[in-house]
N, C-alpha and C positions, 0 to 999 in steps of 0.2 A: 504494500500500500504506500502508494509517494502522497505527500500534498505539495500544493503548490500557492501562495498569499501573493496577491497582486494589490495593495492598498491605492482606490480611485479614487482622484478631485471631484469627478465626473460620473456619478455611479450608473446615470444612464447611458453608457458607454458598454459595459458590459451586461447590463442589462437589454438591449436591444441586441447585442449581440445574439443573446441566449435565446431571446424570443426569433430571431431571424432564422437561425436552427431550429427551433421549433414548427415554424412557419414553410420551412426548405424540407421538413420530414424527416432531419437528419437529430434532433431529439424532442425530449419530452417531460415537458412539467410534471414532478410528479409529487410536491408536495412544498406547503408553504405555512411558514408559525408565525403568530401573531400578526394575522391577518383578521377580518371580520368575516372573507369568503373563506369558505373550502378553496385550495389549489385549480381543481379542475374549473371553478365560475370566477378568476381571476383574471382578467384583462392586463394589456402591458400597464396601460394608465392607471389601472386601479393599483397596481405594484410600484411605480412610478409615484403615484398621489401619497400612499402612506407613505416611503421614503421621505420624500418633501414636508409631510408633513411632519416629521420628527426633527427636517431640518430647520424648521422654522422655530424649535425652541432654544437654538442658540443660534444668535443674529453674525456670528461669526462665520458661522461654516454655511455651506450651499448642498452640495448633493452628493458630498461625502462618504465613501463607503468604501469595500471590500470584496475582491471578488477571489473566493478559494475554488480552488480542485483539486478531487480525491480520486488517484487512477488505481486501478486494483490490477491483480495479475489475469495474462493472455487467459489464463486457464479458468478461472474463475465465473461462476454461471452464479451470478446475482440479482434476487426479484426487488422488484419498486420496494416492497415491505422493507426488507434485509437493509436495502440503500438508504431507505427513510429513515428507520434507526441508527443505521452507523453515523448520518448525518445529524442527526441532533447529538448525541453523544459525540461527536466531536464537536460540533457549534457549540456546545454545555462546557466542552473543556479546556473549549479558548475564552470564556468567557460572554458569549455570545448568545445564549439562551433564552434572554428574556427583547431580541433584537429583531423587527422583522426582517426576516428572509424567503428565499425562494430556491429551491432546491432543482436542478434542471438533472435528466439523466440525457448524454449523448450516446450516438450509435455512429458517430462517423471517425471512428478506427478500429482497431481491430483488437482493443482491449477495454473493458467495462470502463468506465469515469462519468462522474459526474461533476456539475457546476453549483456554488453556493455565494449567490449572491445577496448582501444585507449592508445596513445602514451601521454608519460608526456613531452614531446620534444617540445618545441614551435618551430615556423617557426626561431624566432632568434637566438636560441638555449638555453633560459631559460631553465631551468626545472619549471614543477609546484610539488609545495610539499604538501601533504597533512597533514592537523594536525587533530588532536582532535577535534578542531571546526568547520573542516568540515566536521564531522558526523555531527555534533548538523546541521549544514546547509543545510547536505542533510535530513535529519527528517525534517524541517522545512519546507525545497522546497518539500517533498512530502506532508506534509498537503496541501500545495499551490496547490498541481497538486490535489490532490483530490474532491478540491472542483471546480474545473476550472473543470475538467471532470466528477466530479460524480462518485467516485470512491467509494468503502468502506472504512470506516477511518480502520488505524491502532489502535487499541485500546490496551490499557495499564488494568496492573489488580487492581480491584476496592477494597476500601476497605474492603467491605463484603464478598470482596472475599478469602482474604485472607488465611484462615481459610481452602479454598478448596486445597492449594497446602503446608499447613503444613504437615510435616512429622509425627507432633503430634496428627492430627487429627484420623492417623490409628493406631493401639492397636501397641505397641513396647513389643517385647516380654522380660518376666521378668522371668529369674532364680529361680527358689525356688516357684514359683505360682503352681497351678496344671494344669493338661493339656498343658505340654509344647511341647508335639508334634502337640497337635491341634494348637497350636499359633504359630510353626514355619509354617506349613502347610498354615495357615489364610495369612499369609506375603509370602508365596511362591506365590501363588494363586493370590495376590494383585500385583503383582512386573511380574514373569516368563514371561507371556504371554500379558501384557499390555504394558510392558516398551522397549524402544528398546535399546541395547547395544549389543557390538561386542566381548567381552571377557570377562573374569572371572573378571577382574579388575573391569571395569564397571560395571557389576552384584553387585558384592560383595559393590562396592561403596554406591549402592544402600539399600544392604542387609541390612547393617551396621549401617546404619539410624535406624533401626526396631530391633535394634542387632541379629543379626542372619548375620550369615559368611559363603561360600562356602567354602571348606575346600578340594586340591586335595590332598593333602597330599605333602610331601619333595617330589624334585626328588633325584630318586633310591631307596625312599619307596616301598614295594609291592602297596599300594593304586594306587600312583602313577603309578607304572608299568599297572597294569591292567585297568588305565581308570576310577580308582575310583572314588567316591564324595561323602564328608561328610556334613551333615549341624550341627552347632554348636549352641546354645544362645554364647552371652558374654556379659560382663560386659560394665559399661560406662567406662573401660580404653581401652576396646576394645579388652581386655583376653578373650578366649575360655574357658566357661565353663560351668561342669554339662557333661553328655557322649553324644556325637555325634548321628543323627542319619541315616543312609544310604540312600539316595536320592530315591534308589527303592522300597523303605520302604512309600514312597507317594505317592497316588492316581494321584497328577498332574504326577507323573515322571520326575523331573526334574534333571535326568542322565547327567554327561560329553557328551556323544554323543548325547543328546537331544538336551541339550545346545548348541551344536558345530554347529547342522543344523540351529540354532536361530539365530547365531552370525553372519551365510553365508545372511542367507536370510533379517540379520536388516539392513546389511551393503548397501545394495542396495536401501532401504529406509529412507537413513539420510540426505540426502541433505538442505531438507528443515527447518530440527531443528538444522542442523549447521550452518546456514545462522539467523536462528532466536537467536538462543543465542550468533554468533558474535555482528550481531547488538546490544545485551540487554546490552551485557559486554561493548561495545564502549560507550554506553549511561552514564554508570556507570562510564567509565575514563571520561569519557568527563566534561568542563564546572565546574570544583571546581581539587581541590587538595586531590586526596581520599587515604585514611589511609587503611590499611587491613581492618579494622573494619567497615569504611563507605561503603565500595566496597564489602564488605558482604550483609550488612543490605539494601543497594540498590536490590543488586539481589534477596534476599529473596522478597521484595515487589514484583518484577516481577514472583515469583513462582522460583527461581534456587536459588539452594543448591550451595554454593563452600563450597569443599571439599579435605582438607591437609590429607595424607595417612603416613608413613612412614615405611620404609621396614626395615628390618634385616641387612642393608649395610647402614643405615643413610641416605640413598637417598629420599628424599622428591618426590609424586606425586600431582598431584596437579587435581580433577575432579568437575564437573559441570553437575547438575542435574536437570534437567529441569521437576519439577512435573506438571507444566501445561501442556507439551506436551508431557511428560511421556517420557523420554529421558536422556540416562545419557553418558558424552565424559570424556574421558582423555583427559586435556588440549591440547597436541599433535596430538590431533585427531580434532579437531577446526583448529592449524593453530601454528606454531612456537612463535610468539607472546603473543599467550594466554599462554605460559606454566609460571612456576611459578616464573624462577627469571626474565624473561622480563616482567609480568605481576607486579611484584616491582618495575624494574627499569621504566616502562611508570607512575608511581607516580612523581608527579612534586611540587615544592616548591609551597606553596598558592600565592606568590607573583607574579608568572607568569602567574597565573589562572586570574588575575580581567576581563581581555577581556570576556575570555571564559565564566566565571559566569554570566556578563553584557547578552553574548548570550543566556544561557539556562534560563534565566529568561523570554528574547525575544518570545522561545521557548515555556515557560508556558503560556505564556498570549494565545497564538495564538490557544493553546492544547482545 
């Protein structure tokens, strides 16, 4: 059982989202607390209007709220009843039980999850805020709920595993060796068709690992004009070198417009690995005081690469690769937060960590 806490400015954001799925057959309302309707005679507006209307008792906030998801395992055959209970038992033990919500179940992937969207507006007009250690709380309450129901644990990767989502374990292509079109080819082959990303950036993120680079060429280059693609080696500073060789020059094919149909159809497929590397990265702020360096080495245990780019304009990118589930995002494609100077500025002085540590220790024993 993963979750995943998104906290909204905007809660009709995700809330329309939820009903759009609803409305597209791709899920289904299936239960709502503190409401005046039953779930099933609840309108978007009428879920909308209570919202609002709790935010009207504090003249400071707007439409404030929170939008969680709880994905269960491939295997797992879960009725609305089952999900409706585990859902208030975790809403109960984040504190959220006396909060209206709305509980949505989806059916578009290929593992049970549901959605839980609710106001941060108490009846007296608090806000509830959420920190850093209520991830570590919601990880915790989901062990709890897993063994109350019999769930699949969430598992974590082992140390023998390690090794399975090194970038070092697959051959990195070297300049000057022989056979250096069969070795970028062996890294196309390993990467193209297994990994999922939405644009050249992402690709190349990945490429770069293996040194080998997508190359469209300048725009107002001919390359460029016509739709071209070059594959390059380069160096470990990340120089292009040695001659290019033309994408239609490989057996896979892997063309600009190959690619282009790749990017359409992964985009439709990421929900679930974007949800699974928010959670990893929150793990990783969470519960100590993390340096660049710890917030790296964290994620690498989990199988994710973070990964600094920098362009021709000094602009730093900042990506996230996910070799266990073979996935790679532009920070911005995760979520505003993840990108690279908020993901600095959520670094906190170790002095305000002692709670949070005292928690993830809590955390361990329980694991």
């Amino acid at each position: 059982m993963q979750p995943k806490i998104s906290v909204k400015k905007r809660i009709r954001k995700p809330l329309y989202y939820n009903e759009q799925k609803v409305s597209e057959g791709k899920a289904e309302k299936i239960h709502a607390e503190n409401f005046l309707k039953d779930h099933d005679h609840l309108t978007k507006n009428d879920i909308l209007d209570r919202f609002r209307q709790r935010s009207t008792f504090n003249e400071k906030m707007q439409d404030d709220g929170v939008h969680f998801s709880l994905n269960f395992g491939k295997q797992e055959q879960l009725d609305n009843e089952k999900l409706t209970l585990i859902a208030n038992r975790y809403m109960a033990g984040m504190g959220f039980e006396d909060q209206p919500y709305v509980v949505y179940r989806h059916n578009d992937a290929g593992h049970t999850h549901i959605h839980l969207v609710a106001t941060t507006v108490r009846a007296n007009g608090d806000r509830i805020d959420l920190h850093p250690r209520d991830y570590l709380k919601s990880l915790l309450l989901c062990k709890q709920l897993e063994k109350e129901f019999s769930l699949e644990k969430l598992v974590g990767v082992r140390e023998d595993q390690k090794v399975e989502f090194s970038v070092d374990h697959a051959h990195k292509v070297s300049y000057g060796e022989p056979g250096l079109k069969r070795a970028i080819s062996d890294v196309l082959n390993t990467v193209v068709g297994h990994y999922n990303y939405t644009d050249l950036k992402e690709l190349n993120a990945i490429l770069k690992q293996y040194n080998v680079v997508a190359n469209p060429g300048e725009a107002g280059s001919r390359l460029n004009q016509v739709g071209g693609l070059l594959y390059h080696a380069i160096d470990s500073d990340g120089n292009r070198v040695g001659v290019p060789i033309k994408a239609s020059l490989f057996l896979l094919k892997p063309t600009l417009k190959n690619l282009e149909q790749k990017f359409t159809q992964n985009e439709s497929q990421r929900e679930t690995h974007r949800e699974r590397l928010s959670t990893a990265i929150e793990w990783a702020l969470a519960g100590r005081a993390p340096n660049w360096k710890e917030l790296t080495e964290d994620l690498e245990k989990q199988g994710i690469a973070l990964v600094v780019e920098k362009n021709k304009g000094d602009i730093q990118r900042l990506f996230f690769i996910d070799h266990g589930n073979k996935c790679a995002f532009e920070a911005k494609n995760i979520g505003p937060s993840y990108c690279l100077d908020e993901l600095k500025n959520r670094c906190r002085p170790e002095e305000q960590m002692t709670e949070d540590i005292e928690l993830k220790n809590n955390i361990r024993q329980h694991l």
